[in-house]
C-alpha positions as a Python dict, from the first residue, in 0.01 Angstrom:
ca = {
    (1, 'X'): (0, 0, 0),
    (2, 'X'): (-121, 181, -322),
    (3, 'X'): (-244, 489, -367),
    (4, 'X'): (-579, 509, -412),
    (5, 'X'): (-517, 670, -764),
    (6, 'X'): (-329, 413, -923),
    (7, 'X'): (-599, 134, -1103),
    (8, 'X'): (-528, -187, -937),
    (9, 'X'): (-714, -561, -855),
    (10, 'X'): (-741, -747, -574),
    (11, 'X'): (-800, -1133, -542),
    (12, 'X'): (-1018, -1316, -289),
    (13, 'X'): (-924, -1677, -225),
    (14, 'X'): (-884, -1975, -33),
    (15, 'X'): (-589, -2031, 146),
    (16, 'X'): (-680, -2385, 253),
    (17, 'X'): (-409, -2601, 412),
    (18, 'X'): (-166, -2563, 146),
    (19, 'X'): (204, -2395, 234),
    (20, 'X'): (144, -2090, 11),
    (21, 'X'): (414, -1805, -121),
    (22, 'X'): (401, -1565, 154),
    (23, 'X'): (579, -1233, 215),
    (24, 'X'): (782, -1290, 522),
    (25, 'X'): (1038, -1076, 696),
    (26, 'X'): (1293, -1296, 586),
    (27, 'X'): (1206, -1303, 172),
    (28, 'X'): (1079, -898, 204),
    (29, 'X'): (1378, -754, 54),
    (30, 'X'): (1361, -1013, -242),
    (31, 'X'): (1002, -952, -332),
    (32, 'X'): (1091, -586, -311),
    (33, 'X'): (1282, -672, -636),
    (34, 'X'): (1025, -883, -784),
    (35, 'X'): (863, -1218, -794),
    (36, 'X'): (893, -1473, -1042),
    (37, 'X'): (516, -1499, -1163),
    (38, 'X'): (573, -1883, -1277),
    (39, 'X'): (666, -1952, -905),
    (40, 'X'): (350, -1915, -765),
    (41, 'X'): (87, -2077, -708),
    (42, 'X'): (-183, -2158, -984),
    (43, 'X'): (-419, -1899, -836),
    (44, 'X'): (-218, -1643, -811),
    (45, 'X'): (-71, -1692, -1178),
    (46, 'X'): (-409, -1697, -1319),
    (47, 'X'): (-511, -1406, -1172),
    (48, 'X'): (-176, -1228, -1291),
    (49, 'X'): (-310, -1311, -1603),
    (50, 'X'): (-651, -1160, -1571),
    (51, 'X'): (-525, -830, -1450),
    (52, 'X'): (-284, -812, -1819),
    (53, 'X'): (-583, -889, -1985),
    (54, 'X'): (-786, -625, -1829),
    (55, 'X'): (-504, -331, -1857),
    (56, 'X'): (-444, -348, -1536),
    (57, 'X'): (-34, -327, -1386),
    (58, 'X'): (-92, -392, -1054),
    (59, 'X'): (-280, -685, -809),
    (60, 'X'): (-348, -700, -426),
    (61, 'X'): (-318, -1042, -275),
    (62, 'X'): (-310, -995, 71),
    (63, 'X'): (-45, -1335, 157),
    (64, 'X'): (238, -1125, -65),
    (65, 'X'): (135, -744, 55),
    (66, 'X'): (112, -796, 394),
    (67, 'X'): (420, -932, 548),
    (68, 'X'): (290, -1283, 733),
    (69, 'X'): (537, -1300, 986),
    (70, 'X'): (507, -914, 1160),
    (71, 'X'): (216, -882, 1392),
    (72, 'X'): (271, -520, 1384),
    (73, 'X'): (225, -500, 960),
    (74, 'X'): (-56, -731, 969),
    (75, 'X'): (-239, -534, 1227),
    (76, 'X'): (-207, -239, 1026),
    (77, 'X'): (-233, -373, 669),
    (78, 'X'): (-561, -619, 784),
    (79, 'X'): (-725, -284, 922),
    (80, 'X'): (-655, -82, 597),
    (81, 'X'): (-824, -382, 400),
    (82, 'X'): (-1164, -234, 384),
    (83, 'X'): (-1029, 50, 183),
    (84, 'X'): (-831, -146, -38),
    (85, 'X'): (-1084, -323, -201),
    (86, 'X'): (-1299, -62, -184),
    (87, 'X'): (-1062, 79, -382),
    (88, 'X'): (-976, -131, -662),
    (89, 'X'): (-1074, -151, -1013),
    (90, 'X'): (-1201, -504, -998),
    (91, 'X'): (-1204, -815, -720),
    (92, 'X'): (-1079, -1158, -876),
    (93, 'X'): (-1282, -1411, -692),
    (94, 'X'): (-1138, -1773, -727),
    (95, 'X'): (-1453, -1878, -595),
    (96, 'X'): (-1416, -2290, -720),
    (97, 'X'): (-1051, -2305, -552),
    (98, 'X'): (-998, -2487, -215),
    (99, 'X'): (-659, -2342, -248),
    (100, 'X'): (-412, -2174, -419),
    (101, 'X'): (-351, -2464, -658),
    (102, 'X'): (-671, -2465, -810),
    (103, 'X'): (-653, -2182, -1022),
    (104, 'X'): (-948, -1990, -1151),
    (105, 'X'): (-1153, -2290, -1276),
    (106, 'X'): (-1502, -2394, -1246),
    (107, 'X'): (-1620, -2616, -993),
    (108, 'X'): (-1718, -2612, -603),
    (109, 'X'): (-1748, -2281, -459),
    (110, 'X'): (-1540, -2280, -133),
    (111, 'X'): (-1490, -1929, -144),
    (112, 'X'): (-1799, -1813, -54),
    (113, 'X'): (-1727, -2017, 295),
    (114, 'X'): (-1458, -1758, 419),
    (115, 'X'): (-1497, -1483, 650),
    (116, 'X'): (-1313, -1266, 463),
    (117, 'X'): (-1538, -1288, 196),
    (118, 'X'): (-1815, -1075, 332),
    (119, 'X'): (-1550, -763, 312),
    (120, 'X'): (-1446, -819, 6),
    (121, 'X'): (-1781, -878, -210),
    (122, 'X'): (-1947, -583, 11),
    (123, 'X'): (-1657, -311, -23),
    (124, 'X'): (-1525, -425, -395),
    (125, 'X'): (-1684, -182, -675),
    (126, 'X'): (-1657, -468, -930),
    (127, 'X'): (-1570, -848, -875),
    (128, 'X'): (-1533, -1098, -1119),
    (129, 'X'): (-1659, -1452, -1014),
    (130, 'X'): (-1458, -1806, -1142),
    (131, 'X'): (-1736, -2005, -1031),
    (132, 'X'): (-1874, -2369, -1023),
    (133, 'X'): (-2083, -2287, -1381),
    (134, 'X'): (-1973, -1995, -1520),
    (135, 'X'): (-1798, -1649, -1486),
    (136, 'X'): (-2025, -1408, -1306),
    (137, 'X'): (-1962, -1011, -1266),
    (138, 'X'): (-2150, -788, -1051),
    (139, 'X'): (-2076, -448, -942),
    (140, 'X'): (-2232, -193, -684),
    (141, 'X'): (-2507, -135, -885),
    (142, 'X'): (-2597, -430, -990),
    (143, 'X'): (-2614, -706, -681),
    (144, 'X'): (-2921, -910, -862),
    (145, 'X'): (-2801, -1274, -824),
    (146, 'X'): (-2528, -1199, -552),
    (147, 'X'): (-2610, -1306, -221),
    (148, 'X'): (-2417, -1228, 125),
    (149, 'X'): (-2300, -1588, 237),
    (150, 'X'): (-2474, -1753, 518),
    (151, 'X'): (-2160, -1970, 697),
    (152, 'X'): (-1834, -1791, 687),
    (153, 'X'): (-1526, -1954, 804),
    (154, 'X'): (-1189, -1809, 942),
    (155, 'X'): (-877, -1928, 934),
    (156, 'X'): (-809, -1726, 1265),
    (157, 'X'): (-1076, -1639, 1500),
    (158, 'X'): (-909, -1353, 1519),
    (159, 'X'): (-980, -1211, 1204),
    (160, 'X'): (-1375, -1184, 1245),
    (161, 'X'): (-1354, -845, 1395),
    (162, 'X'): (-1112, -663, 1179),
    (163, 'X'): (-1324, -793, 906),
    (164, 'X'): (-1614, -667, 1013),
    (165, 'X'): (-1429, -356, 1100),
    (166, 'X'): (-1360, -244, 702),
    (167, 'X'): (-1749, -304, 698),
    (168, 'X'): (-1859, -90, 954),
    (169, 'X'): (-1576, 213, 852),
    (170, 'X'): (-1706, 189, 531),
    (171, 'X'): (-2054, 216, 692),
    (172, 'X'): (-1986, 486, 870),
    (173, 'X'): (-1838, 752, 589),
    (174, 'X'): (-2147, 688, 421),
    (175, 'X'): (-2398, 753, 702),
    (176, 'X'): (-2231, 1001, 905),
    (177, 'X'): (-2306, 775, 1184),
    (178, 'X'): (-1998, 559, 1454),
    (179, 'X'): (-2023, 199, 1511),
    (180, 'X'): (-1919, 156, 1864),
    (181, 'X'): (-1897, -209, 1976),
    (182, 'X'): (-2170, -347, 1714),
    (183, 'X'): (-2383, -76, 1805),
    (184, 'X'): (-2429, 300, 1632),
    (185, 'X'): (-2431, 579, 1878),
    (186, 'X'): (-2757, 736, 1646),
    (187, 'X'): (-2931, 433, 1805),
    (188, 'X'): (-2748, 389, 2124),
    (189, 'X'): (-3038, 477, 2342),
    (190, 'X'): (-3338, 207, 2156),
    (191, 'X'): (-3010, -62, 2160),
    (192, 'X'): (-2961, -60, 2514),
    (193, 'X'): (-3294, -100, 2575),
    (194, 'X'): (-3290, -508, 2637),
}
């Protein structure tokens, strides 16, 4: 992972059904020594190519920094993931792509379908959104026209929670107060009073 000094993006996108490039326990070592931007995937290329144009040297995308195949780093990277785009200098959102093949074009907004999502456009300072119209930027103090989406889908069930966990650490440095099972001990008396 970073640290949090360097300036870096992240990207939010669809994984869909397609067999993306993956870090793997198997291709680690080779990634370690670098990956061949015109191998991957549309998505990922184009938003390679956002982060030159902004100044930028480095990008989070969580299928090649968090090895796919290791329960143990993906329990450990997927809880850090609040903080890392908290973090960053800007969010890429391919918010028209059902996939990774679909670049950062305009068109249908699946994006805004995935679980993940909620984390990311709540804990990223900036985000940049490819969308079905136009390219739309909002930041933390400016949320105007940005709305938290209504149906979120995961691609594990699993990953609802640790989601929601960046949220509520995030929540919690800023309040002073704990989240404890949905609920914040500040309010732990009127909660359990069902």
């Amino acid at each position: 992972m970073l640290p949090e000094l360097r300036r870096y993006a992240t990207l939010s996108h669809c994984w869909g059904s397609l067999q993306i490039t993956r870090l793997l326990t198997t291709n680690q070592e080779i990634f370690k020594k670098g990956i061949q931007v015109d191998t991957l995937q549309p998505t990922f290329q184009h938003a390679i190519r956002v982060v030159r144009l902004l100044g930028l040297r480095y990008i989070w995308i969580d299928s090649l920094c968090i090895v796919q195949d290791s329960v143990i780093d993906w329990e450990t990277e997927s809880a850090r993931m609040g903080k890392v785009y908290r973090h960053a200098s800007i969010n890429i959102a391919a918010a028209s792509s059902l996939d990774a093949r679909g670049g950062l074009s305009v068109g249908h907004e699946p994006l805004n379908l995935r679980g993940w999502v909620l984390q990311e456009r709540l804990l990223s300072a900036r985000t940049v959104h490819f969308t079905k119209s136009e390219i739309v930027w909002h930041c933390l103090e400016d949320l105007g026209s940005e709305s938290v989406p209504d149906q979120c889908g995961l691609t594990k069930e699993m990953d609802k929670l640790v989601a929601i966990f960046g949220i509520a650490a995030d929540l919690e440095q800023l309040t002073g107060d704990q989240c404890l099972a949905g609920l914040w001990r500040s309010q732990m008396p009127s909660c359990l009073l069902w």
